[in-house]
C-alpha positions as CSV (number, residue, x, y, z in Angstrom):
1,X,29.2,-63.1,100.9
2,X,31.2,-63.8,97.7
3,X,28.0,-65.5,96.1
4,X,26.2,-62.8,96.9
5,X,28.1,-59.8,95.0
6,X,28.1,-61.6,91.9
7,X,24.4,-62.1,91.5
8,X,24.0,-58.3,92.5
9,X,26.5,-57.3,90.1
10,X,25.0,-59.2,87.3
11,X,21.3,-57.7,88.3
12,X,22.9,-54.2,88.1
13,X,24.4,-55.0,84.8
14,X,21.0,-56.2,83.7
15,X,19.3,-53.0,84.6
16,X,22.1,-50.8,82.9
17,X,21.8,-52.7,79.6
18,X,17.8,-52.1,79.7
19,X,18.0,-48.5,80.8
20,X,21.1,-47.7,77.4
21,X,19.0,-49.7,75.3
22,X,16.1,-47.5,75.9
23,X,18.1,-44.1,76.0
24,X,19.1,-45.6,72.3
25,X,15.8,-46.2,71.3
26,X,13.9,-43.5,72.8
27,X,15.8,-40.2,70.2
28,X,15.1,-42.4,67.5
29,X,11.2,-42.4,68.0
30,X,10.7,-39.0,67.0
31,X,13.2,-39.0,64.2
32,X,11.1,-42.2,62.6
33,X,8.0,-39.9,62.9
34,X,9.7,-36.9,60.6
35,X,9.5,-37.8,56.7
36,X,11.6,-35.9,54.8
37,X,13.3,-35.5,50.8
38,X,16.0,-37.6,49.8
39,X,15.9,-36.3,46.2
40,X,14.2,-34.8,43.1
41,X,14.3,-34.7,39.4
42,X,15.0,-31.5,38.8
43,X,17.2,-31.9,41.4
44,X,17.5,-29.0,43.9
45,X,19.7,-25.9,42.4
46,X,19.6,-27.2,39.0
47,X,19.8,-25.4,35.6
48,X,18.1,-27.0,33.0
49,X,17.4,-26.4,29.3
50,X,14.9,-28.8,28.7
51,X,11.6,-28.9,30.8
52,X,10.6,-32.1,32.4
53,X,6.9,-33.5,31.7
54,X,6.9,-34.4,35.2
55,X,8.7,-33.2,38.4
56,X,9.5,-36.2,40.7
57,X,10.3,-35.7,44.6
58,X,11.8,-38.7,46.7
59,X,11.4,-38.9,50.1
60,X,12.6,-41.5,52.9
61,X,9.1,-42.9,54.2
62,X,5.9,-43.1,52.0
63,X,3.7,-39.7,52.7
64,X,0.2,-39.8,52.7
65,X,-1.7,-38.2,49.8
66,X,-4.5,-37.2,52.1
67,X,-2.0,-34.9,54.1
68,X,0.9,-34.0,51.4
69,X,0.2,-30.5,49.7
70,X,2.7,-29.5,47.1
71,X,2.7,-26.6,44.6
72,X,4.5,-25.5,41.9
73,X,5.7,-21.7,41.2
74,X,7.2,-19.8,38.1
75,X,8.9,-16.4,37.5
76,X,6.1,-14.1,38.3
77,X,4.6,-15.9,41.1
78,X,2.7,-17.9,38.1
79,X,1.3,-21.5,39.2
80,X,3.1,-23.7,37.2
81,X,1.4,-27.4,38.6
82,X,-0.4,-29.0,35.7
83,X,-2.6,-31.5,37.1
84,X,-3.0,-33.9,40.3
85,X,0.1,-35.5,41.7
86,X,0.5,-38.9,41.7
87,X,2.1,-40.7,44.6
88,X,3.9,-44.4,44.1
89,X,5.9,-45.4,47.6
90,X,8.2,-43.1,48.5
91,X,8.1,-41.2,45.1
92,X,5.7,-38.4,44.0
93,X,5.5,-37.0,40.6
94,X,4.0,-33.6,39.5
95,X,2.8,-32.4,36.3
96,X,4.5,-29.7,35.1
97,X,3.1,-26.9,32.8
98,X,6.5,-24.5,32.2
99,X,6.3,-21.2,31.4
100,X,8.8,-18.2,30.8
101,X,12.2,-19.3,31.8
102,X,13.5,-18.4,35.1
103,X,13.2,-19.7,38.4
104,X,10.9,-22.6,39.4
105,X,10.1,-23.4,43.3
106,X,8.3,-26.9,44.3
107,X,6.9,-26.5,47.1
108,X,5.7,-29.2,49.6
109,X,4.2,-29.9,52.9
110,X,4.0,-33.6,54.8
111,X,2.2,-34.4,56.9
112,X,4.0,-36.5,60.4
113,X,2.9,-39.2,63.1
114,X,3.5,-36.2,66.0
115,X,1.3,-34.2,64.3
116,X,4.1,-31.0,62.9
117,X,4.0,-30.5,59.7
118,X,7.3,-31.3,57.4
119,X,7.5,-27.8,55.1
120,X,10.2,-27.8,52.0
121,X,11.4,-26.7,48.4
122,X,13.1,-27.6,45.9
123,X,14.3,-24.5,43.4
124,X,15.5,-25.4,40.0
125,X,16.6,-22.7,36.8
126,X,14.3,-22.9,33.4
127,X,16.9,-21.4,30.8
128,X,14.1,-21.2,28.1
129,X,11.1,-20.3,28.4
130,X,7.7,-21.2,26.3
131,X,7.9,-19.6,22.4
132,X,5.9,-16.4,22.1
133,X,2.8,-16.2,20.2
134,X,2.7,-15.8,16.4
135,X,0.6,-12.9,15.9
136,X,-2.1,-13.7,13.8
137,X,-2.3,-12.3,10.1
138,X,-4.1,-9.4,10.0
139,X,-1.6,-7.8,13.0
140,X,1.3,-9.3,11.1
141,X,0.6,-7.6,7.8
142,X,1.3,-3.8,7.7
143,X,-0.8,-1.0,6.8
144,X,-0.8,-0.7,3.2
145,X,-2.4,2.2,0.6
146,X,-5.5,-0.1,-0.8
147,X,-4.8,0.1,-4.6
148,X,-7.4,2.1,-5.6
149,X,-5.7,5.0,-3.6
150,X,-2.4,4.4,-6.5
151,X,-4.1,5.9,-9.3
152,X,-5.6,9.3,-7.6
153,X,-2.5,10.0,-6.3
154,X,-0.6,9.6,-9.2
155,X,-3.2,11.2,-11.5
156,X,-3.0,14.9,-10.0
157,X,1.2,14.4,-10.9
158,X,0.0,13.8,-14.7
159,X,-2.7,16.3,-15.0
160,X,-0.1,18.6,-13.5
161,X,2.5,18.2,-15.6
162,X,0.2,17.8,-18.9
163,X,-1.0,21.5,-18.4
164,X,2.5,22.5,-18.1
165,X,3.6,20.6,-21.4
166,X,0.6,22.5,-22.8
167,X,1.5,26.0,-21.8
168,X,4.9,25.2,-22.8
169,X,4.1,24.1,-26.5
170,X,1.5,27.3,-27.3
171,X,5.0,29.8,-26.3
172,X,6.9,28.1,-28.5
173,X,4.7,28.3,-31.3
174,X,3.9,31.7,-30.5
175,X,7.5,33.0,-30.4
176,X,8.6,31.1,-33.9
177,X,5.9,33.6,-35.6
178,X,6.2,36.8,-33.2
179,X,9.8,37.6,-35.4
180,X,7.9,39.0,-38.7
181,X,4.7,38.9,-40.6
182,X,2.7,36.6,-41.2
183,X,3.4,33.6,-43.6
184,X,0.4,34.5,-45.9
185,X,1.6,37.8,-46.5
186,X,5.1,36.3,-47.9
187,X,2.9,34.4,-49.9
188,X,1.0,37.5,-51.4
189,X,4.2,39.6,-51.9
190,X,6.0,36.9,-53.4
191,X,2.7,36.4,-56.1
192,X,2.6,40.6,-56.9
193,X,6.5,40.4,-57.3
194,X,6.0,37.5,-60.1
195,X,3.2,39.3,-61.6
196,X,5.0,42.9,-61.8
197,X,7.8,40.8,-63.5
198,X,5.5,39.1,-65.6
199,X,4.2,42.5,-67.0
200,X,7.3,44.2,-67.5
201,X,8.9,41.4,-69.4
202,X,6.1,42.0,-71.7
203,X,6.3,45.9,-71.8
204,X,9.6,45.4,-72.8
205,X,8.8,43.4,-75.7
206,X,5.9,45.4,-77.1
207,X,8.9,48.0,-76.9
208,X,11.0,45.6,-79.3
209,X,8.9,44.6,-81.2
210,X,7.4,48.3,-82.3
């Protein structure tokens, strides 16, 4: 009897170690099958000035182009993925086309060995955005008079004003000669006045000399 209980209590130990080994092993399965992120460059919540050429995610187990799908969104729902990415191990980078600055979402989708899909993002903040657009030269330049415009509008100001100077010279004129005769009768009155002189200067000396 006391040979006995030993060898059944070693068999039942057997049995127990086999039965926690697979309850240990068995939860672990599934969590082998499920890929999932273990880092990114932007990293997740990130402000950044500067826009990367490429976005890199990182995940624990190598995912398989054929059934990864990621995309890239902008402010605006604009597309913001810039070519193919590239995978290398664990590691896939994304090319990245930025746009206005704001927010930025990377979203991907892995594919699993149980068949559910793995569905995630990573969100990052774009503090500036692409420069705006020089506007070309003829937007740029503003709407000017085209010279040949200067001249007509400046001649009606001069023929204007040179009728007025006109009008304004002939009154004068008029009004330094409106105050008495005219000059050509001074003239005549001043030539009868030396002649009526002339003639009594020699009456009076006939007179003398009779």
């Amino acid at each position: 009897m006391g040979g006995r209980f030993p060898r059944v209590a070693r068999t039942w130990l057997a049995v127990l170690g086999v039965a926690l080994g697979v309850s240990l092993v068995l939860p672990a399965a599934p969590a082998a099958a499920h890929n999932s992120l273990s880092g990114s460059n932007p990293a997740n919540g990130a402000r950044i000035a500067t826009a990367p050429e490429l976005i890199e995610l990182r995940f624990l187990a190598k995912p398989n182009p054929g059934t990864t799908k990621i995309t890239v969104t902008g402010p605006d729902n604009v597309a913001a993925l810039d070519g193919e990415p590239t995978f290398s191990g664990t590691r896939v980078r994304i090319p990245f086309a930025p746009g206005k600055a704001g927010l930025y979402i990377v979203g991907y989708q892995l594919g699993s060995a149980d068949g559910h899909p793995i569905k995630g993002e990573v969100r990052f903040t774009l503090t500036t955005g692409t420069p705006a657009e020089s506007p070309s030269p003829s937007a740029a330049a503003p709407e000017s008079v085209p010279p040949s415009d200067a001249p007509s509008a400046a001649a009606p100001s001069s023929a204007a004003a040179s009728p007025e100077g006109a009008s304004s010279a002939v009154p004068a004129a008029s009004e330094s000669t409106d105050g008495g005769p005219p000059g050509w009768l001074w003239a005549l009155g001043g030539v009868l006045l030396v002649a009526a002189a002339a003639v009594g200067f020699a009456v009076r000396r006939r007179r003398a000399g009779t």
